[in-house]
C-alpha positions as CSV (number, residue, x, y, z in Angstrom):
1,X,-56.5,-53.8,-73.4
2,X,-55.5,-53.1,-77.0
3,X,-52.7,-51.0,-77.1
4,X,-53.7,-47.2,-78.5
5,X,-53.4,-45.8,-81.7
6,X,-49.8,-44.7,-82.5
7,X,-47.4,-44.2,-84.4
8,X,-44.6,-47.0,-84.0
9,X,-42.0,-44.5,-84.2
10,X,-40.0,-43.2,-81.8
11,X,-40.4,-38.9,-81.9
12,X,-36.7,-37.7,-83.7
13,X,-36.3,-35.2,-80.8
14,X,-35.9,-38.6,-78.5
15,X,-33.6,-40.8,-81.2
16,X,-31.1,-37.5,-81.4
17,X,-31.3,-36.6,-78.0
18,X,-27.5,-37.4,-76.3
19,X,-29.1,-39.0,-73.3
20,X,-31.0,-41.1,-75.3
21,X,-28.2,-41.9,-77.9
22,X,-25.7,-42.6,-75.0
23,X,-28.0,-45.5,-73.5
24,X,-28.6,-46.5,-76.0
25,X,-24.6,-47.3,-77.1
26,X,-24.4,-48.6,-73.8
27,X,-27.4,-50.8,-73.6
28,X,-28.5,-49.5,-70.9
29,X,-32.3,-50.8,-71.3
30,X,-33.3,-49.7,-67.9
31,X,-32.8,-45.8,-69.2
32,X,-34.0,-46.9,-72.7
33,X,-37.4,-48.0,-71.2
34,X,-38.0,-44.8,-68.6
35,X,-37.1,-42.9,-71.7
36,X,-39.8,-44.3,-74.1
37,X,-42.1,-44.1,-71.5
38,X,-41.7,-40.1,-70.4
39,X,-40.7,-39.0,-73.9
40,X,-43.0,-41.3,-76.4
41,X,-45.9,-42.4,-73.8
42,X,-45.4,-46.3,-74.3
43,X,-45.6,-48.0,-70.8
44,X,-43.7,-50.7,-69.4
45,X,-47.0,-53.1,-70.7
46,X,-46.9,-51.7,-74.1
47,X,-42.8,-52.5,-74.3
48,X,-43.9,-56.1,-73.4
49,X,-45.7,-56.6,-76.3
50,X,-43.9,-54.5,-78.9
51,X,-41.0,-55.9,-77.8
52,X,-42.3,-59.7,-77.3
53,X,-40.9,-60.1,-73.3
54,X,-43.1,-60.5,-70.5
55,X,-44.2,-57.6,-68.2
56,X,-42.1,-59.0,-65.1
57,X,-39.1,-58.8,-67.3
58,X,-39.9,-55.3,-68.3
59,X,-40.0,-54.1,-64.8
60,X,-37.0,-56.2,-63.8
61,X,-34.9,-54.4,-66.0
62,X,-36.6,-51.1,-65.3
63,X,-36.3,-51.7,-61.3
64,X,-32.5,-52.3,-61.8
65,X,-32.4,-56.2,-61.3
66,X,-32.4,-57.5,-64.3
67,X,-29.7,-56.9,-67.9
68,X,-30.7,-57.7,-71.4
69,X,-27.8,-59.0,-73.0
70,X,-29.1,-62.1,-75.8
71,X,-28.7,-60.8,-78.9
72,X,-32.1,-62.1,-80.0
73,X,-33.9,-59.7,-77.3
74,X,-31.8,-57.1,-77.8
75,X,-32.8,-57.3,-81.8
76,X,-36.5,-57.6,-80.8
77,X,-36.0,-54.6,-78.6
78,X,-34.9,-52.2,-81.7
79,X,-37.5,-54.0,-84.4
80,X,-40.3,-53.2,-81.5
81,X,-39.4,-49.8,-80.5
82,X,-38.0,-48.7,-84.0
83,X,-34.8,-48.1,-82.5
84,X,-32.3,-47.6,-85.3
85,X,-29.9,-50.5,-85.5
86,X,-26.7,-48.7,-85.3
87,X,-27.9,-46.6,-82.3
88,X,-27.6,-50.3,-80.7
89,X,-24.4,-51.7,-82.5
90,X,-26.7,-53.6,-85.1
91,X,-26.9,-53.9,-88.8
92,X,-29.7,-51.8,-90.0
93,X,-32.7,-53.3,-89.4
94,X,-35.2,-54.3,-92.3
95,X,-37.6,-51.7,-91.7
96,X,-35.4,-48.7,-91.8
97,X,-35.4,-46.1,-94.5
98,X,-32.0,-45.5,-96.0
99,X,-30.5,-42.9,-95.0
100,X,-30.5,-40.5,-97.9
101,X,-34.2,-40.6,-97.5
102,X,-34.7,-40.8,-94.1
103,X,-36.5,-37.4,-92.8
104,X,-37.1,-36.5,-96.9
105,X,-40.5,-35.3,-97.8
106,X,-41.9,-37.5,-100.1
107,X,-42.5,-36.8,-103.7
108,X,-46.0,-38.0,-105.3
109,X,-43.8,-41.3,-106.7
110,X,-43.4,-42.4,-103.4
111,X,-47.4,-42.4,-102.4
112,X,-48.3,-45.8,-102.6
113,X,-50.6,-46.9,-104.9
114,X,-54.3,-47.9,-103.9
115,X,-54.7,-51.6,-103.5
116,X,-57.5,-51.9,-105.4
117,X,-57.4,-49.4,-109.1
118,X,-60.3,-47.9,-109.9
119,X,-62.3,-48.5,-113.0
120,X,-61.7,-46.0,-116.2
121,X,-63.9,-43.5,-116.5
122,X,-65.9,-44.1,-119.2
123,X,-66.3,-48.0,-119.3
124,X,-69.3,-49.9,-118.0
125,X,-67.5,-50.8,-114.6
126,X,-67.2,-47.1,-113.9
127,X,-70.9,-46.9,-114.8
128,X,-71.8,-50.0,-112.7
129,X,-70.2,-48.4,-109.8
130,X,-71.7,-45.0,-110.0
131,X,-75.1,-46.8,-109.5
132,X,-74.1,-49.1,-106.7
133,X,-73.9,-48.0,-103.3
134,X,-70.9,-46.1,-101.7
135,X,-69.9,-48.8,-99.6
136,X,-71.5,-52.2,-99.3
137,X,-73.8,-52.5,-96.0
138,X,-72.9,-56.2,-96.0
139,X,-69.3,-55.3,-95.2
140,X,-70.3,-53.7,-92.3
141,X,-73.1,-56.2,-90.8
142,X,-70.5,-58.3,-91.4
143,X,-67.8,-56.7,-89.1
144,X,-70.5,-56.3,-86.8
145,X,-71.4,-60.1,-87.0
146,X,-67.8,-60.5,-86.4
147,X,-67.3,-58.1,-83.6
148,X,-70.5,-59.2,-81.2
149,X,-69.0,-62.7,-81.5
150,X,-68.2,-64.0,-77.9
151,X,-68.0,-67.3,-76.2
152,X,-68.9,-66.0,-72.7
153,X,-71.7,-63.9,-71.3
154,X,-72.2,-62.2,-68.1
155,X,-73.8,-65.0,-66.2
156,X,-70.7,-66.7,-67.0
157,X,-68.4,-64.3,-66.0
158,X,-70.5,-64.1,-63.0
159,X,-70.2,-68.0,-61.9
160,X,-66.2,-67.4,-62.2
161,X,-66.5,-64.8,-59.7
162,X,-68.8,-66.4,-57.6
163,X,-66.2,-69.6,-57.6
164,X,-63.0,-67.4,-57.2
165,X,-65.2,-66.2,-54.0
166,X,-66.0,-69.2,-52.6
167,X,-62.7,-70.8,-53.0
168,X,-60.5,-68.1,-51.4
169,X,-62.6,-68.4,-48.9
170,X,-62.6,-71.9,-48.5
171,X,-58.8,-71.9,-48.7
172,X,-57.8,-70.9,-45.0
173,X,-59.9,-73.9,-43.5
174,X,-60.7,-76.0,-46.4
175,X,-58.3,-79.6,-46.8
176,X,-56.1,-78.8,-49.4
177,X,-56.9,-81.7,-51.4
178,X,-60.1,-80.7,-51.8
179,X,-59.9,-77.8,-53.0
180,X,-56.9,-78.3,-55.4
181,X,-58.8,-80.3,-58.1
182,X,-61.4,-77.3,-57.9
183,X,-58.7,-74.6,-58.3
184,X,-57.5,-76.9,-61.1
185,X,-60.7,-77.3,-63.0
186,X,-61.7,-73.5,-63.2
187,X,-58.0,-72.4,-64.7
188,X,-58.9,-75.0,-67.3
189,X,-62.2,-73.5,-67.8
190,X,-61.0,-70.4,-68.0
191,X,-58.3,-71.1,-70.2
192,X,-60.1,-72.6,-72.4
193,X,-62.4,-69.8,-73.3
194,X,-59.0,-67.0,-73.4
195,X,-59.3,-69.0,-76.3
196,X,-62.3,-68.2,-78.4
197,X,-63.4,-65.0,-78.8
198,X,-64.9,-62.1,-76.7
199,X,-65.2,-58.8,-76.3
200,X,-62.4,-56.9,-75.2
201,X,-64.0,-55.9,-71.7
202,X,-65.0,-59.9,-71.6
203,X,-61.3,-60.3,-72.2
204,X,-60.0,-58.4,-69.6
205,X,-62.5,-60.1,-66.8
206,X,-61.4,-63.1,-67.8
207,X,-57.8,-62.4,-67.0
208,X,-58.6,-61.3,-63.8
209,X,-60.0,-64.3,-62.8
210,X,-57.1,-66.2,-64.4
211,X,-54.6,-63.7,-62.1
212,X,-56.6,-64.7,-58.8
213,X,-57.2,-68.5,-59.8
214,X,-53.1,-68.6,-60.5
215,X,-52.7,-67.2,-56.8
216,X,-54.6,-69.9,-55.0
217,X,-52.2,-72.9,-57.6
218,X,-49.2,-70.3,-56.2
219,X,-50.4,-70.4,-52.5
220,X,-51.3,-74.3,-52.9
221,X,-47.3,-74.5,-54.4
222,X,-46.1,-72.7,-51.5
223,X,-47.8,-74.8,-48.9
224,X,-47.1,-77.7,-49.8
225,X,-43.0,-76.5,-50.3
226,X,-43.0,-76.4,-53.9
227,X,-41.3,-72.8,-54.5
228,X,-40.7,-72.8,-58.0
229,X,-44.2,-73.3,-58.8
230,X,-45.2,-71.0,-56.6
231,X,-42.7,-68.4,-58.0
232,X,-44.0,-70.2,-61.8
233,X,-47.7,-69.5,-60.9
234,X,-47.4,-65.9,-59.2
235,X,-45.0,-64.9,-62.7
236,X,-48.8,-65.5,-64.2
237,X,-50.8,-63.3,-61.8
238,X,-48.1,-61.1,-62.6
239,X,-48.6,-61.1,-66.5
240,X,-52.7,-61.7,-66.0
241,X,-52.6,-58.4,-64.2
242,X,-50.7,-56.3,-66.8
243,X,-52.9,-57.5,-69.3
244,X,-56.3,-56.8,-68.1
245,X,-54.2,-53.7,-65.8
246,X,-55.6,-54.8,-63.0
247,X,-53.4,-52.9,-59.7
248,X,-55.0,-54.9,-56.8
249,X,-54.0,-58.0,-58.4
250,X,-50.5,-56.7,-59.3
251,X,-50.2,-55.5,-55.8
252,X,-51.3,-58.7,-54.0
253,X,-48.6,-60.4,-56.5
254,X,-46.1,-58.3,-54.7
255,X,-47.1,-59.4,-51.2
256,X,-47.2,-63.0,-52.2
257,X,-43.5,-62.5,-53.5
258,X,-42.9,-61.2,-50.4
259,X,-43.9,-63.9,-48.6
260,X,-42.5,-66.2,-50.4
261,X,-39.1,-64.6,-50.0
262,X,-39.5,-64.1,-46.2
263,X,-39.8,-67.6,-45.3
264,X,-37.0,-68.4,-48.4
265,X,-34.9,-66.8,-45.5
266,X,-34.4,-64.0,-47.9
267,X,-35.8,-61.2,-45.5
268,X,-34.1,-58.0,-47.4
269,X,-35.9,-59.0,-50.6
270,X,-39.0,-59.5,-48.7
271,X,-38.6,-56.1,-47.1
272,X,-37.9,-55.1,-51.0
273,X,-41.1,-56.5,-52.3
274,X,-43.2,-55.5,-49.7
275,X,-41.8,-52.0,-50.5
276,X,-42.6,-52.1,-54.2
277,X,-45.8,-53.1,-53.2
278,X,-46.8,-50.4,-51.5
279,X,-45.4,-48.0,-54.1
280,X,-47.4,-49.0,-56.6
281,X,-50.4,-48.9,-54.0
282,X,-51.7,-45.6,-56.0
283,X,-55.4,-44.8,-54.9
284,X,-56.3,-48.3,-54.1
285,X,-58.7,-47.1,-51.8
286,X,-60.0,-49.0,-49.0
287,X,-59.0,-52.9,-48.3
288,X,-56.3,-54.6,-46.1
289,X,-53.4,-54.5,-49.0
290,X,-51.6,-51.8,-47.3
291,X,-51.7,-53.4,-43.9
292,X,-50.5,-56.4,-45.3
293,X,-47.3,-54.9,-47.3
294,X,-46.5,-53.0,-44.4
295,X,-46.7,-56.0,-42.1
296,X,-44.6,-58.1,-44.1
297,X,-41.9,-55.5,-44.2
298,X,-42.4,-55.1,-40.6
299,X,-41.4,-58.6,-40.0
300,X,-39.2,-59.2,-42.8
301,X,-36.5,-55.8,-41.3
302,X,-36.9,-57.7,-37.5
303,X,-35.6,-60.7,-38.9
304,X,-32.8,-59.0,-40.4
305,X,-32.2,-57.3,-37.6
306,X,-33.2,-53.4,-37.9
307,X,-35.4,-53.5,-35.1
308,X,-35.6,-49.3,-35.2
309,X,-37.4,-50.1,-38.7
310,X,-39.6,-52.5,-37.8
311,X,-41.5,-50.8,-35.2
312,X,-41.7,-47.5,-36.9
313,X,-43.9,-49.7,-39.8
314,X,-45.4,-52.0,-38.0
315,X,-46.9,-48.8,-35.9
316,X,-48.1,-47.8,-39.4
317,X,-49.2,-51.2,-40.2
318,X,-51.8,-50.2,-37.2
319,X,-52.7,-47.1,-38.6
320,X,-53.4,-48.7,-42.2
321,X,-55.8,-51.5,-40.3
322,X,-57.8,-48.2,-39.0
323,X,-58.3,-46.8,-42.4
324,X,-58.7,-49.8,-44.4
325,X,-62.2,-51.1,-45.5
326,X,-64.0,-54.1,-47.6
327,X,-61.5,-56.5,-49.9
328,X,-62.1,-57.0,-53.5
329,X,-61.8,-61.0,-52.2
330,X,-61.8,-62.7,-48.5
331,X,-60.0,-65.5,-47.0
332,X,-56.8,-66.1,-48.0
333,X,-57.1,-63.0,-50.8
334,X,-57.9,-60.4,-47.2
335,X,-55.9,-59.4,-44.2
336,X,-57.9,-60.3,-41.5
337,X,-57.2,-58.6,-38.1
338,X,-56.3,-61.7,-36.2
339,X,-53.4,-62.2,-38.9
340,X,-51.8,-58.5,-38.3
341,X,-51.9,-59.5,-34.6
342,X,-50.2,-62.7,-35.2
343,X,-47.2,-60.6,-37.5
344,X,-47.2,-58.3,-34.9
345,X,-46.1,-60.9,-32.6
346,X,-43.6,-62.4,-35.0
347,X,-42.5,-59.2,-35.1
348,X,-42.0,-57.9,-31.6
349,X,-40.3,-61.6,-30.7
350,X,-37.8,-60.9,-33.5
351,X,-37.1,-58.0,-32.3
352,X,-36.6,-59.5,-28.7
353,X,-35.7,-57.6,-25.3
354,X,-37.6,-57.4,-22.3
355,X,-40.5,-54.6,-23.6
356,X,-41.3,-56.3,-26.7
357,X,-41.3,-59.9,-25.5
358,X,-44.3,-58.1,-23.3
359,X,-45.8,-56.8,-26.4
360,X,-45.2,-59.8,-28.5
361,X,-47.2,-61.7,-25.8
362,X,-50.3,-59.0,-25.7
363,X,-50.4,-59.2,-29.6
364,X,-50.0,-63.2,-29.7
365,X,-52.8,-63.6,-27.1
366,X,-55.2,-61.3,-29.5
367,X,-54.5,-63.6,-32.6
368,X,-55.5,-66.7,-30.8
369,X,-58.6,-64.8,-29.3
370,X,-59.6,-63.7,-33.0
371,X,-58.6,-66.8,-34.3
372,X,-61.3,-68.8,-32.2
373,X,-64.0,-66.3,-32.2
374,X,-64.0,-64.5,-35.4
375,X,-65.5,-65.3,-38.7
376,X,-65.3,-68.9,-40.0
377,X,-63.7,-67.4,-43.1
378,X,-61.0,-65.9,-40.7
379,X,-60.6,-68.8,-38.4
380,X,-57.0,-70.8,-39.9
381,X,-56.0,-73.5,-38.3
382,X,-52.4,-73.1,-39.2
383,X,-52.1,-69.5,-38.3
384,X,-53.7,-70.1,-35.3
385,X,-50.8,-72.6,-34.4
386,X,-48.6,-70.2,-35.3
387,X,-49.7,-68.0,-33.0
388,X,-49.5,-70.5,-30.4
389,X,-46.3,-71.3,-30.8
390,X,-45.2,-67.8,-30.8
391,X,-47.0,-67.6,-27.0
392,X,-45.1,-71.0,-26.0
393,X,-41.7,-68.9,-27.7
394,X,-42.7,-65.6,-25.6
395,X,-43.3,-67.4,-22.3
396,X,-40.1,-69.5,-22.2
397,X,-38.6,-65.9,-22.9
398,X,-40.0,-65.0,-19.7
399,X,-38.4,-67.9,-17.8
400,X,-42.4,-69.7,-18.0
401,X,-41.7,-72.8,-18.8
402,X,-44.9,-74.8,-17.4
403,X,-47.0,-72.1,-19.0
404,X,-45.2,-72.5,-21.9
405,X,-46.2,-76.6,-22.0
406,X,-49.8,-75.4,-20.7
407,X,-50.1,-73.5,-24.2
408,X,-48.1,-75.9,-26.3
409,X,-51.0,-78.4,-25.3
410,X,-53.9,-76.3,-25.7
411,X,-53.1,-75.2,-29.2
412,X,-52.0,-79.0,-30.7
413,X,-54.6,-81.5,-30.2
414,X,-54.5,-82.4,-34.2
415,X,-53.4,-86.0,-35.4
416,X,-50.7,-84.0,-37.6
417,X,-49.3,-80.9,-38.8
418,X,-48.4,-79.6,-41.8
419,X,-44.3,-79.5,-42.8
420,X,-44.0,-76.3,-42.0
421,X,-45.3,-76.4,-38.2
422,X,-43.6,-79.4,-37.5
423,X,-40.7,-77.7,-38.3
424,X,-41.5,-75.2,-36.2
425,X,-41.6,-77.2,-33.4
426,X,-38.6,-78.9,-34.2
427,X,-36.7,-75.7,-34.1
428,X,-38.4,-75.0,-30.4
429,X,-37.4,-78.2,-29.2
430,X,-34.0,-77.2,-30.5
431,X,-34.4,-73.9,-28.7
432,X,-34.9,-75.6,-25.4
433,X,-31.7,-78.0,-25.8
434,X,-29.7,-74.9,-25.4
435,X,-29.3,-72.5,-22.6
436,X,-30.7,-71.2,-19.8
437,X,-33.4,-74.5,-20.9
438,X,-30.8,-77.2,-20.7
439,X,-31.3,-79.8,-17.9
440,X,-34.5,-78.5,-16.1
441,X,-37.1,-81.4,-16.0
442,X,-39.7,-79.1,-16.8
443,X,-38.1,-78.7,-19.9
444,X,-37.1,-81.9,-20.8
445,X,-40.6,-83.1,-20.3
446,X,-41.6,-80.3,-23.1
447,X,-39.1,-81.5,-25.3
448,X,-40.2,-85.0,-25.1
449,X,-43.7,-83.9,-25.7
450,X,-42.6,-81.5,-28.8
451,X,-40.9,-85.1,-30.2
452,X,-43.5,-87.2,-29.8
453,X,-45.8,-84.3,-32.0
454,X,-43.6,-84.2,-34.4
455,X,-43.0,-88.1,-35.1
456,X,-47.2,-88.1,-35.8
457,X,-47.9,-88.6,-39.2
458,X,-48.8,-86.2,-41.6
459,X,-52.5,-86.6,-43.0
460,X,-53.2,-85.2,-46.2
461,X,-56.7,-84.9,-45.4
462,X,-55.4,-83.0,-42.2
463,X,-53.5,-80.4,-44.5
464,X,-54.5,-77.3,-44.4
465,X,-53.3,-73.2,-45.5
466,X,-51.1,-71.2,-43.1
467,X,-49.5,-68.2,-43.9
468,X,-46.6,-69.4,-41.4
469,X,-45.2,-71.9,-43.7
470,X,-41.7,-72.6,-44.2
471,X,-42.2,-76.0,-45.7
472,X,-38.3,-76.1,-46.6
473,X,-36.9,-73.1,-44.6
């Protein structure tokens, strides 16, 4: 959205106030920026283009995590806001008045002159104008040649969504080879036209769809355990969603962070994200979002070990599910219920003790029920061998080993498994080498079975999306 009409100057009554000057001295572009914004009205967006830095990095610095300390930033930072440079420890920047003049009110010599001089009175120019027109029409039919020009219409715009659709919904039980060339060839389309010419409204749709289509490449990254594309491709959705401001795409970006931090083993920045996510929830209305962020927290303070935490929001995870309605996108885009079950059993097993194993068993059982008899857009294979092996992890808790194989070998008849559950089962079989499992031959026969899964080979055309997927945890 083009950024409104204002002045590029900063209001005197900010530039002189001590607060202001004091961060300034300091550097302190965290205050700088919540400054600008209460005082002078331009948003963290609007910095990010004055100031030529991506959104992310704006709210980096503004959330704390991130300094500015290149010179070259810190130069854009005064040129874009119109920050004098001394008030930054620069030499006075280009633009600048000098300071004799500065705040002077100007004198008729300092009106510039017109760019064009009018014709004498008197002499046959002046005459030729007086009888042509005020203004030439053809300037203006040609701005408004100029402005309908677009290189996308709404059936267009229309197909996109209908394939964003289709492919997030596709995702969860789709081959992931198949679908990758797909997800590839619509962010080239797409792509292509951001370069031509719309309308601004045309613009804005078309970064949206750019924002989701770089979430399936990030979710494709992450399953297949490449994190820095993942992090590379949700930076995108990140900057797609500033620019067409978009919130349920920026707040899906933070639940995708938080994800990916979770199974980085980083679960107090994932408890972190999934935080920011849901402060910048606003009046989102209905959809899953809010279950999700809450979930993810849920699960991400039980794996670091504040159990009181993690009940008191997975509880309001619960109560979000109740009040939540459509998605703006299904599949892997949703939070379907048999998901939340499966978290909540992650949850409650992380959480451990006798109580919760109970619980974690109730919710596990639900997410494989859902799994197998809800929608085909909701059925996962992956998640729904995640919440097997969560059952098989409850029930050897419970000293139920042979129930424990029964449901090991109901939920994995495949040829293969992805990285991440084979992993998985690597670290049960792990689990039962150590005590109380050591040495019963029920559990020796388990293990052997778990090793004989895992030495299956991979098929690519077996590879499919899980949201339990810590390729390289």
């Amino acid at each position: 959205m083009p950024e409104p009409s204002r002045s590029k100057e900063l209001p005197v009554s900010l530039l002189t106030d001590p607060v202001m000057v004091e961060a300034c001295r300091a550097r302190d572009f965290c205050r700088i920026f919540q400054l600008v914004k209460a005082r002078a009205g331009i948003y963290p967006s609007m910095v990010a283009r004055r100031c030529d830095l991506t959104p992310s990095r704006v709210g980096e610095v503004i959330a704390g995590r991130r300094q500015l300390l290149h010179m070259d930033v810190i130069e854009r930072i005064s040129d874009g806001l119109r920050i004098p440079g001394h008030m930054l420890g620069l030499a006075r920047r280009s633009w600048e008045t000098s300071p004799s003049s500065r705040g002077a009110p100007r004198t008729p010599a300092e009106v510039p002159a017109p760019a064009v001089e009018p014709p004498a009175a008197g002499t046959p120019e002046a005459e030729e104008a007086a009888r042509a027109p005020a203004v030439d029409p053809e300037l203006s039919a040609k701005l408004a040649r100029r402005a309908a020009e677009t290189n996308v219409n709404a059936l267009v715009l229309e197909q996109f969504d209908a394939d964003v659709e289709r492919l997030a919904r596709d995702f969860v039980s789709r081959p992931l080879p198949l679908l990758i060339p797909e997800i590839r060839a619509a962010q080239g389309g797409v792509s292509q036209l951001l370069e031509g010419r719309q309308h601004p409204g045309q613009t804005r749709h078309l970064y949206v769809i750019a924002g989701w289509l770089s979430g399936l490449a990030a979710h494709v990254s992450l399953d297949l355990g490449n994190r820095s594309a993942a992090a590379t491709h949700v930076r995108t959705v990140v900057q797609c969603a500033e620019i067409s401001e978009h919130s349920p795409l920026r707040v899906w970006a933070r639940s995708f962070e938080s994800l990916a931090a979770y199974w980085a083993g980083d679960y107090r920045r994932a408890g972190e994200l999934a935080r920011a996510g849901q402060s910048e929830l606003r009046d989102l209305g209905t959809g899953t979002i809010k279950a999700r962020l809450l979930s993810l927290e849920a699960r991400a303070r039980a794996a670091e070990g504040d159990s009181h935490s993690a009940l008191r929001i997975l509880a309001m995870a619960h109560e979000a599910r109740g009040a939540a309605g459509r998605d703006e996108l299904p599949g892997v885009f949703s939070f379907p219920e048999a998901k939340q079950w499966a978290y909540a059993g992650t949850t409650l097993l992380a959480i451990g003790g006798d109580e919760q194993i109970r619980h974690a068993t109730s919710a596990s059982r639900r997410a494989v029920e859902l799994y197998r008899t809800g929608p085909d857009g909701d059925r996962s294979p992956g998640d729904l061998q995640a919440a097997h092996l969560d059952l098989v992890t409850a029930y050897l808790a419970c000293g139920e080993v042979e129930e424990a194989g029964a449901k090991l070998s109901e939920g994995f008849t495949a040829e293969g498994y992805t990285a991440s559950i084979t992993i998985r089962l690597r670290n049960l079989a792990a689990l039962l080498g150590g005590e109380p499992y050591r040495g019963a031959q029920s559990v020796v026969d388990l293990r052997a079975r778990i090793h004989e899964m895992t030495l299956r080979p991979l098929s690519p055309a077996n590879l499919r999306s899980s949201d339990d997927r810590p390729a390289h945890a």
